[in-house]
N, C-alpha and C positions, 0 to 999 in steps of 0.2 A: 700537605699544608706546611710550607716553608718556613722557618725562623724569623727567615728574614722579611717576610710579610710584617714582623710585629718589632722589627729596627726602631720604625716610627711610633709605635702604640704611645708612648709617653704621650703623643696627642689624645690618645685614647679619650685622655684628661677633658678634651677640651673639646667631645661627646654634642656637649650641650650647644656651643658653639654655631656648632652646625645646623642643631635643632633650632627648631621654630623655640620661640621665647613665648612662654604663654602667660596670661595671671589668671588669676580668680577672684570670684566675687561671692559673694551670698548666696546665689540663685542660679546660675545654668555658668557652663565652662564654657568660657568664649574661643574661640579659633584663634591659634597659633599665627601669631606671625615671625619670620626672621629678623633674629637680631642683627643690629646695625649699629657701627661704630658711628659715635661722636660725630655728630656734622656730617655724618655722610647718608645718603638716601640706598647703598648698598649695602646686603649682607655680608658680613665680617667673613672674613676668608685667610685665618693664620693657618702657621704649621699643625695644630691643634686638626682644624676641619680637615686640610688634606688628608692627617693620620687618619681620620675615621673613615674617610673615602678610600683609601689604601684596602679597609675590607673586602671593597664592592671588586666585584667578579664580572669581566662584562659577561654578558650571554649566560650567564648561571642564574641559579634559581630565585625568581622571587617569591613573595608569601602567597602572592595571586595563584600563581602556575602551582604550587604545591598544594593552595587549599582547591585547585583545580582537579589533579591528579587524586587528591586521597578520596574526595569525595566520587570520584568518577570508579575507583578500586574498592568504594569502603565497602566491606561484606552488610552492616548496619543498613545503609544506602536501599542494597538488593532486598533483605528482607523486608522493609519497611514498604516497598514498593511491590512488594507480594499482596500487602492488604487493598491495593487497588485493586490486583486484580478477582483476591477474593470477597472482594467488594461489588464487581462488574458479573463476578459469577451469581452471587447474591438475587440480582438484580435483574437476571434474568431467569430463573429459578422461580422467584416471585410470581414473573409477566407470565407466566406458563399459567396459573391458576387463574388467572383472568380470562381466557379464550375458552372455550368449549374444547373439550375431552374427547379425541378423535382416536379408537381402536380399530385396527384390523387385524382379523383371525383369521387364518387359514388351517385347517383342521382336516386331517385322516384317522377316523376310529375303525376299531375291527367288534362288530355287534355278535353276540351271542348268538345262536338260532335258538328257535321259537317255535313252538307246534302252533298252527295257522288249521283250521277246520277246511275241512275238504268237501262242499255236495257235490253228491255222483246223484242220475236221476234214479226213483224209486228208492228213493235214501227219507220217510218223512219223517225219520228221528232228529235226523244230521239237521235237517229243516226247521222243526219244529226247536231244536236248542240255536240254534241261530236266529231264531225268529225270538228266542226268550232272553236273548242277550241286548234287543232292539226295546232300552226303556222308553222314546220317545213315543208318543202317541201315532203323529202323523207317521211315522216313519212304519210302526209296529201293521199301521190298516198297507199302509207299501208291500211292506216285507206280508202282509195277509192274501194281498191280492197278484204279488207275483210267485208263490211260493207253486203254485201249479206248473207255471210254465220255467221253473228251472232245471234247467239240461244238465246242470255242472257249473260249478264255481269253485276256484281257488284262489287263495290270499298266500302270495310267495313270504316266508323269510330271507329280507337282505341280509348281508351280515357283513357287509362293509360300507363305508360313510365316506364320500370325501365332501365337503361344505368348509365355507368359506364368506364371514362376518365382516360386516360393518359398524359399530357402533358411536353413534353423536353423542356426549354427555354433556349436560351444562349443569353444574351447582350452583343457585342462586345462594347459596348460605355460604360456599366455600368462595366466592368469587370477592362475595361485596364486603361479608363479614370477617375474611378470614384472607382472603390473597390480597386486596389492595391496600389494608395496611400494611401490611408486610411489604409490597412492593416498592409502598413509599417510604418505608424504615431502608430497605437494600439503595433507594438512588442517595437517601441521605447518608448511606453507609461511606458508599462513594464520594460522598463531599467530604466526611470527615475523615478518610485514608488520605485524600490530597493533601489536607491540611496538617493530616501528621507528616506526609513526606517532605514539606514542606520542615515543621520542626527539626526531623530529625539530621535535613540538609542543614539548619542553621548550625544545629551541634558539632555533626561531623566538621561541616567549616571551621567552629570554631577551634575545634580538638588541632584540626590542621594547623593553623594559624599561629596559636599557641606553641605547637612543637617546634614549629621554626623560629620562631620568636627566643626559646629555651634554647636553640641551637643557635641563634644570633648571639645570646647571652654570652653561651660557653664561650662560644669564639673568642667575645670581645675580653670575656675574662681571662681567657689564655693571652691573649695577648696583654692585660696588664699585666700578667703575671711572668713574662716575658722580661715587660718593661721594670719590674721590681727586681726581679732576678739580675738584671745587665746595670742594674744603679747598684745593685750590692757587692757583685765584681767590682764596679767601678769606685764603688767606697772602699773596699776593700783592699786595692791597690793604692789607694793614697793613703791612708792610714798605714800601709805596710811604709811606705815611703816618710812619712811621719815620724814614724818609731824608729827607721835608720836614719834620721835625721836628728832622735832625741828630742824632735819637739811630741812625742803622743806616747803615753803607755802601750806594754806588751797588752796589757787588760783589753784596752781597745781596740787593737789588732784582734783577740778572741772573741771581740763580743760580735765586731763585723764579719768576722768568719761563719760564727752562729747565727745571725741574721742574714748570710748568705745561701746556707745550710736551707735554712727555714723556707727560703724563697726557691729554692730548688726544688723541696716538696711542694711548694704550691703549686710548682710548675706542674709537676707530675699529676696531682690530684687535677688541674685546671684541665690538663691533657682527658683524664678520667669522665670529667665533665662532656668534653667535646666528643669523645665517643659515645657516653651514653646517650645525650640527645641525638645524637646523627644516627645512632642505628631505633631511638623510638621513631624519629621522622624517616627513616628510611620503611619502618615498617606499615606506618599511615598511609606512606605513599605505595606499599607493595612493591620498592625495588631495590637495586644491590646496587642502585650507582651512588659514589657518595655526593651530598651533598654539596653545595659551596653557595656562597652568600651574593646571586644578584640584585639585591634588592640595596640602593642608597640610604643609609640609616641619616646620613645628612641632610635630609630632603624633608620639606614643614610635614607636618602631622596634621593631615587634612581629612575632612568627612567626620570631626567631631559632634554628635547632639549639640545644642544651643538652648534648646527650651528648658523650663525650668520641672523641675522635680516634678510639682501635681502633669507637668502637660507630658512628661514621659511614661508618668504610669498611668494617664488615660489613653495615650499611644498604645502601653503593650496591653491593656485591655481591651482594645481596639483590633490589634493587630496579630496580638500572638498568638501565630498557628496551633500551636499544642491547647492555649485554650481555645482557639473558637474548634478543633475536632473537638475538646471534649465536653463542650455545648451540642455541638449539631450529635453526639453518642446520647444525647440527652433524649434529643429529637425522633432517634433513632429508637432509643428504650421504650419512647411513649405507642410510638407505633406499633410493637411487636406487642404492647401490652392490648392495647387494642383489638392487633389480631389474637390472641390469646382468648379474650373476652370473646369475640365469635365463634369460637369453637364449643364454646354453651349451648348453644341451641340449636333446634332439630334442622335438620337438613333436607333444603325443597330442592328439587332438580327434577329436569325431565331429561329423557332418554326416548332415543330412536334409534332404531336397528330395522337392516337388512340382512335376508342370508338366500344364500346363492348353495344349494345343493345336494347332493344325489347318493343315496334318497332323501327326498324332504318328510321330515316325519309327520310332518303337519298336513300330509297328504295322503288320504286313505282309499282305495288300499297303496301301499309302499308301490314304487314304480321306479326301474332301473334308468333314470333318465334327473336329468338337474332342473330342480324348481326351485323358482325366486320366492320369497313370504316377506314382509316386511310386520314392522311392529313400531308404537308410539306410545311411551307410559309417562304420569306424570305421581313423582317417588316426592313422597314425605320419609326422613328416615331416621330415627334418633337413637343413640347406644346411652345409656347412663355411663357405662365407663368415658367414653369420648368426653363426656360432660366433667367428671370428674378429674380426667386428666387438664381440662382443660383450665380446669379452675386450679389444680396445682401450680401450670405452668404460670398463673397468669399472679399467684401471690411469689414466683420466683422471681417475676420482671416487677412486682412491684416495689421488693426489697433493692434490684438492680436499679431501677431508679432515684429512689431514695438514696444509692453508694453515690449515684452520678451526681446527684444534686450536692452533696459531701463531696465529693473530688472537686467539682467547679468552685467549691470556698475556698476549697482548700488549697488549689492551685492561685487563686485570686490572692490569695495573703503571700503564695510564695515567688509570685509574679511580682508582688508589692517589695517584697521583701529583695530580690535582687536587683529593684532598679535604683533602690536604698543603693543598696551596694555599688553598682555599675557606678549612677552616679557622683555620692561622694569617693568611691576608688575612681573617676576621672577627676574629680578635683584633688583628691590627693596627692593623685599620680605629677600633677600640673604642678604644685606647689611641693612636690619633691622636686623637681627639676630645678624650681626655681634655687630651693636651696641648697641643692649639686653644686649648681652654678657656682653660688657666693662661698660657700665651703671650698669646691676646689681653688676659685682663685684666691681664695685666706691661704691655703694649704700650699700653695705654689709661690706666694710672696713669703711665705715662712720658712717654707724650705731654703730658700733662696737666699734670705736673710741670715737664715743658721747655718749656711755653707759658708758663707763670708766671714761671722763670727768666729767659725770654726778655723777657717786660714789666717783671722787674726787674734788666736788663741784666747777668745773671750769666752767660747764655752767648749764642752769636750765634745769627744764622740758620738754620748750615750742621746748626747740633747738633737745632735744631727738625726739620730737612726729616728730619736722618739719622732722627730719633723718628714722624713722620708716614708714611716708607717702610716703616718696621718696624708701625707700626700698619695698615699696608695690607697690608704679608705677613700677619699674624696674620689677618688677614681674610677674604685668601683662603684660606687652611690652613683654618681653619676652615670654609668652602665646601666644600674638596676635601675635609674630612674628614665631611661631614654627607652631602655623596652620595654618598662613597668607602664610607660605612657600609651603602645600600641597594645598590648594586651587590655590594659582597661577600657581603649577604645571600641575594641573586641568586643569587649565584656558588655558593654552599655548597650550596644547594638543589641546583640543577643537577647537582652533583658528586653528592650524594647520590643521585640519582634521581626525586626531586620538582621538584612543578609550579616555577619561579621568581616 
């Protein structure tokens, strides 16, 4: 960044020039239009406007592409868009408990052996304790009437298992009382991560916006400080020329020396300036290239609100993302409390199973070969812990509730409270401009007037330098008031709930 970029800054001055002219009123800040000279229906275009245009870079950065870039790098950004996705996890997690409970087993055990009675014939002990092991009636006159003609009989021990299960579960308590509120707490979970992603785009924009804005600042302020530093050289040589002429004191020669002095550390510090904001906007953006100003600071100041106070803060009540996630967390609290409440009571479900296998125990006597058995139960089932827990959990969500209802006031006063802000910081902003404006051009007819005086020795030196300070504040005021006006424009948006 050149010197000579800021030859012309003494337009710096003339800032406003370029800007849109705005007023104010009572009740909402009306839209900028450009000033126009006297009788003419064009925007005024002195060396003042060009100076400010002198900034502009073509094909470099404007506020747009940068609040493009940080937002698109911002780590903030990525996190925040994490809670969608465990929001989507959530939410499916839920639908699980909805459907019926589908298991399958596949199972190899290794079985114990087992002493199995053995009749041999002319055995009628072996018989008779076999027969006394048979409690059933019909079975006992069976085992009476064949025990003559048994020849032998043996019952093997297997002692390995391969089987292989099916089982259906449905929860009617876990499904209706206990997974569909939940399910519907997980999609609204998902509405209100959108909406905080949404917030926290607004911020990060605005964080962006801002930095460049502070990096607009610096610039411009290095450049009046430029323009002060090259009027106090240049006071400085005519005052020396003064004093070898005997029309001006040696005093006055030292004092524009020391006010030359002084303007060369501004320089430096102005310098300090423009680096620190270019390497915070270079860090927003996540890159190493520097900076430089595409954006026409000349150019009206458009997309301001219009409506008046009540109808912007029914807007950001309306609108802002951060309050309506933390409404639908509201939404989200009542549900989980609900499901909480289901987890009180006993639990009905029915179950069905299949098993496939070899040997089936369920088939006597044991046989080396794979049988099918199936089974159909219908389970009441209740623990008092579950119940107890259940009811812990559910005085945990109703405290959470209670916080959320208190957050949503709370944010509601402090939503109120910045469009306070936003708002009259844009009328503020507007009516610093306006009297930039008049201040500078007092400050530039004064100057002007007390150089003349000065070359017709009506007053000294000390009255010229007090006239070129005062033209140098008005300079910067007018600075702070041309970026003070996009930042506040910023600001209001934000408050309201829109993009910045």
């Amino acid at each position: 960044m050149s010197i000579h970029r800021y030859t012309f800054v003494v337009g710096i001055a003339g800032i406003l020039f370029g800007l849109s002219a705005t007023s104010t009123h009572a009740q909402a800040p009306p839209q900028a239009e450009p000033e126009t000279m006297p009788g003419s229906a064009e925007p005024q275009d002195d060396a003042a406007a060009r100076a400010l245009r002198s900034l502009y870079v073509p094909d470099g950065l404007t506020s747009d592409q940068a609040v493009q870039q940080v937002v698109a790098t911002s780590p903030d950004m990525k996190r925040t868009k994490a809670l969608l996705k465990e929001a989507k996890g959530g939410a499916l997690r839920a639908m699980s408990g909805l459907i019926p409970r589908l298991e399958l087993l596949a199972r190899y055990s290794r079985l114990s052996p087992v002493d199995t009675p053995v009749i041999v014939p002319g055995d009628p002990e072996a018989i008779l304790d076999l027969i006394g092991q048979v409690q059933d009636p019909i079975a006992q006159q069976l085992w009476d009437g064949l025990a003559e003609g048994l020849v032998g009989l043996d019952f093997p021990s297997l002692t390995q298992q391969w089987a292989s299960d099916a089982s259906l579960i449905y929860s009617f308590t876990d499904s209706l009382a206990e997974a569909m509120p939940a399910y519907r707490a997980a999609k609204k979970s998902k509405v209100a991560a959108q909406y905080q992603i949404r917030a926290e785009l607004n911020n990060v924009a605005f964080d962006g916006r801002q930095a460049y804005y502070e990096y607009a600042r610096a610039e411009a302020a290095l450049g009046v400080a430029n323009f002060a530093l090259e009027a106090a050289v240049s006071q400085r040589e005519e005052t020396k020329a003064l004093v070898g002429a005997g029309s001006a004191a040696r005093v006055d020669l030292l004092r524009v020396q020391a006010q030359e002095e002084a303007a060369r550390v501004a320089v430096e510090q102005a310098k300090l300036g423009v680096q620190v904001t270019a390497r915070a906007l270079q860090a927003l953006m996540h890159t190493e290239e520097l900076p430089s100003l595409g954006e026409d600071l000349s150019e009206p100041v458009t997309g301001i609100p219009t409506e008046t106070e009540q109808t912007l803060q029914e807007r950001a009540y309306e609108n802002r993302p951060d309050l309506l996630a933390l409404r639908k967390y509201v939404d989200v609290t009542r549900h989980q409390l609900k499901s909480a409440n289901g987890g009180r009571i006993p639990d009905l479900l029915v179950r069905g199973s299949a098993q496939y296998s070899n040997p089936n125990l369920r088939v006597v006597p044991q046989r080396d070969r794979f049988e099918p058995t199936w089974e159909v139960s219908a389970i009441i089932r209740w623990a008092p812990n579950d119940t107890i827990e259940a009811q812990g959990r559910s005085r945990q969500l109703q405290a959470d509730l209670e916080r959320a209802y208190a957050d949503v006031d709370l944010l509601e006063i402090a939503i109120r409270v910045e469009v306070a802000q936003g708002y009259h910081g844009m009328l503020a902003a507007q009516s610093a401009m306006q009297s930039a404006r008049l201040g500078l051009e007092a400050s530039r007819e004064g100057y002007r007037v007390t150089r003349e005086q000065l070359q017709a020795g009506i007053v000294n030196t000390t009255t010229l330098l007090q006239a070129q300070s005062e033209l140098i504040r008005a300079q910067v005021d007018v600075v702070e008031s041309a970026i003070g006006l996009r930042i506040a424009k910023a600001q209001l948006r934000r408050a309201i709930g829109e993009a910045p």
